[in-house]
C-alpha beads as a LAMMPS data file, in Angstrom:
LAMMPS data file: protein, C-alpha beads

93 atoms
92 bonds

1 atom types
1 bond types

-500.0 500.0 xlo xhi
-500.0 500.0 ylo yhi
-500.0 500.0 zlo zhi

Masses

1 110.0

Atoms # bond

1 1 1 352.418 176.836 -424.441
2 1 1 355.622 174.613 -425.496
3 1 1 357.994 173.313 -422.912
4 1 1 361.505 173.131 -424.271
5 1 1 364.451 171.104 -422.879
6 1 1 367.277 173.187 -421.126
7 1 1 370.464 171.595 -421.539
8 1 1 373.104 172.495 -419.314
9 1 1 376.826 172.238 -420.135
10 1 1 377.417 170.426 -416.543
11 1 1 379.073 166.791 -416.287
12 1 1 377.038 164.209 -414.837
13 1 1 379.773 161.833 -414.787
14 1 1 380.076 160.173 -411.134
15 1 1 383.085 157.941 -409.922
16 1 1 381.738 154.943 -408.395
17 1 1 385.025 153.612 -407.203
18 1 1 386.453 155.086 -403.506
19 1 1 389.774 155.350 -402.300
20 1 1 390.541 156.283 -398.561
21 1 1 393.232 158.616 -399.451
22 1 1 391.780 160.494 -402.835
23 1 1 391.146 163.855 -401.640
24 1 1 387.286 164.933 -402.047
25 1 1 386.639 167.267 -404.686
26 1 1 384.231 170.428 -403.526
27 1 1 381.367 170.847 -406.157
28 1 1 380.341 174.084 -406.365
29 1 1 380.039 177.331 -408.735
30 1 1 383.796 178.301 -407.619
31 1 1 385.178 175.322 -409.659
32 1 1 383.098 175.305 -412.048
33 1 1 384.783 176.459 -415.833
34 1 1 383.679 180.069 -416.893
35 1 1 381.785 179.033 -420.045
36 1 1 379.152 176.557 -417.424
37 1 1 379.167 178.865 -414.710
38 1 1 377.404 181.304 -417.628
39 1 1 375.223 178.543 -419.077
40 1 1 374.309 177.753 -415.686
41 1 1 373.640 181.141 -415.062
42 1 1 371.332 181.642 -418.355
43 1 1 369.392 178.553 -417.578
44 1 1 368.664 180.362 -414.183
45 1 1 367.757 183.589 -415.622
46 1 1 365.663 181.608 -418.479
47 1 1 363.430 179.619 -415.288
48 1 1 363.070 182.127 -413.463
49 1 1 360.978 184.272 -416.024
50 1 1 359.449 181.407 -416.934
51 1 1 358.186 181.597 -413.452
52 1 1 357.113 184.799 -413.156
53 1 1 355.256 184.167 -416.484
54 1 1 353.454 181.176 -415.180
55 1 1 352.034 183.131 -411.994
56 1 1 350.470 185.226 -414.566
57 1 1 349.131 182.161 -416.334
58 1 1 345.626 181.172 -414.595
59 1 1 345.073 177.714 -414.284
60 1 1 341.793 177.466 -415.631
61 1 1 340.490 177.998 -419.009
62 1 1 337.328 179.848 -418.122
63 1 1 335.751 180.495 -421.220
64 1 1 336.584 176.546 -422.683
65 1 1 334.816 175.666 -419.468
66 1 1 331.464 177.951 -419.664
67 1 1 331.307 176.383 -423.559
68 1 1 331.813 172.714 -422.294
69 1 1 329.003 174.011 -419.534
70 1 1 327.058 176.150 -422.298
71 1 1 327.235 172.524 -424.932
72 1 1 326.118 170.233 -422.219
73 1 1 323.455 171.812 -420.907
74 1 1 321.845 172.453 -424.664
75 1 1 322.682 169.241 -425.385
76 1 1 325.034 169.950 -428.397
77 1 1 328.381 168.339 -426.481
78 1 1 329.827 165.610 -428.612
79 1 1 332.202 162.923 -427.079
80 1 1 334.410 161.237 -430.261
81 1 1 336.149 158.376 -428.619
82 1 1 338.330 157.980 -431.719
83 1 1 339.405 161.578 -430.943
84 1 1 340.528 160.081 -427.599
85 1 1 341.953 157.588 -428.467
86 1 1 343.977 158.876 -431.634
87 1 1 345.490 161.710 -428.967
88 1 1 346.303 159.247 -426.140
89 1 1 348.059 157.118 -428.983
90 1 1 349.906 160.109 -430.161
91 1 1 350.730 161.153 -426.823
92 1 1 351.718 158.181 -425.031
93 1 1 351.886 155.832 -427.987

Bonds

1 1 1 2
2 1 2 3
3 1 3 4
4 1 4 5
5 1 5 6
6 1 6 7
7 1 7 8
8 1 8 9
9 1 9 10
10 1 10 11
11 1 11 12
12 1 12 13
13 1 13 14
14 1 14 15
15 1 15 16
16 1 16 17
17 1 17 18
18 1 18 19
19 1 19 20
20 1 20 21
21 1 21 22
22 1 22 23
23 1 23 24
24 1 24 25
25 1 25 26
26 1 26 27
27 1 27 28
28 1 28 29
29 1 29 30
30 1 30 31
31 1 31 32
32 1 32 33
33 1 33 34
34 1 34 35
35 1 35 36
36 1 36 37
37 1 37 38
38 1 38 39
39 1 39 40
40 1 40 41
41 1 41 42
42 1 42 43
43 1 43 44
44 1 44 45
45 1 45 46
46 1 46 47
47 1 47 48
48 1 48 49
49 1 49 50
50 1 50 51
51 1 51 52
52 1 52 53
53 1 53 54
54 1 54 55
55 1 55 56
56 1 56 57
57 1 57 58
58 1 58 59
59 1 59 60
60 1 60 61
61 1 61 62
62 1 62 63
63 1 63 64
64 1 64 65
65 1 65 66
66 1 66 67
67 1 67 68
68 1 68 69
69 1 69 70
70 1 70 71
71 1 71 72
72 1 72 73
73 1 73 74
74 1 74 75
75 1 75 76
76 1 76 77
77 1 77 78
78 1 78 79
79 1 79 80
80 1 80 81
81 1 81 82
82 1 82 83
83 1 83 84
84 1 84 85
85 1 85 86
86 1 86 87
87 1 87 88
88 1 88 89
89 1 89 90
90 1 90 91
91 1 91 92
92 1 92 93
């Protein structure tokens, strides 16, 4: 399963500076352009099957597990710590 990036058409831009007579702006959908209000709401849609899809997702592997179980027990399991280490370089490297 791949994980993609959403991107959202919101600013993140923040004023740091504060002014006792600047009137506060409300954030909310309501003020929000059209065009983000939309991309907002297809990045909603888009998690929220993604949920569903994951509930249907078990967490274990079952069958990679009763092999591992299956290879160990026989005796066959092979550990290549150059595997390991290639794929923790790749991942984090």
């Amino acid at each position: 399963m791949e994980i993609n990036k959403i991107s959202s058409a919101l600013s993140t831009e923040f004023s740091t500076s504060k002014s006792a007579h600047a009137p506060k702006k409300q954030v909310g959908a309501d003020n929000l352009p059209a065009s983000t209000r939309q991309d907002i709401s297809n990045d909603w849609q888009l998690l929220e099957q993604t949920q569903k899809e994951l509930h249907t997702i078990s967490d274990v592997d079952t069958d990679k597990v009763a092999a591992i179980r299956q290879a160990l027990s026989n005796g066959s399991f092979e550990l290549s710590l150059d595997k390991i280490a290639d794929k923790i370089l790749i991942q984090h490297g």
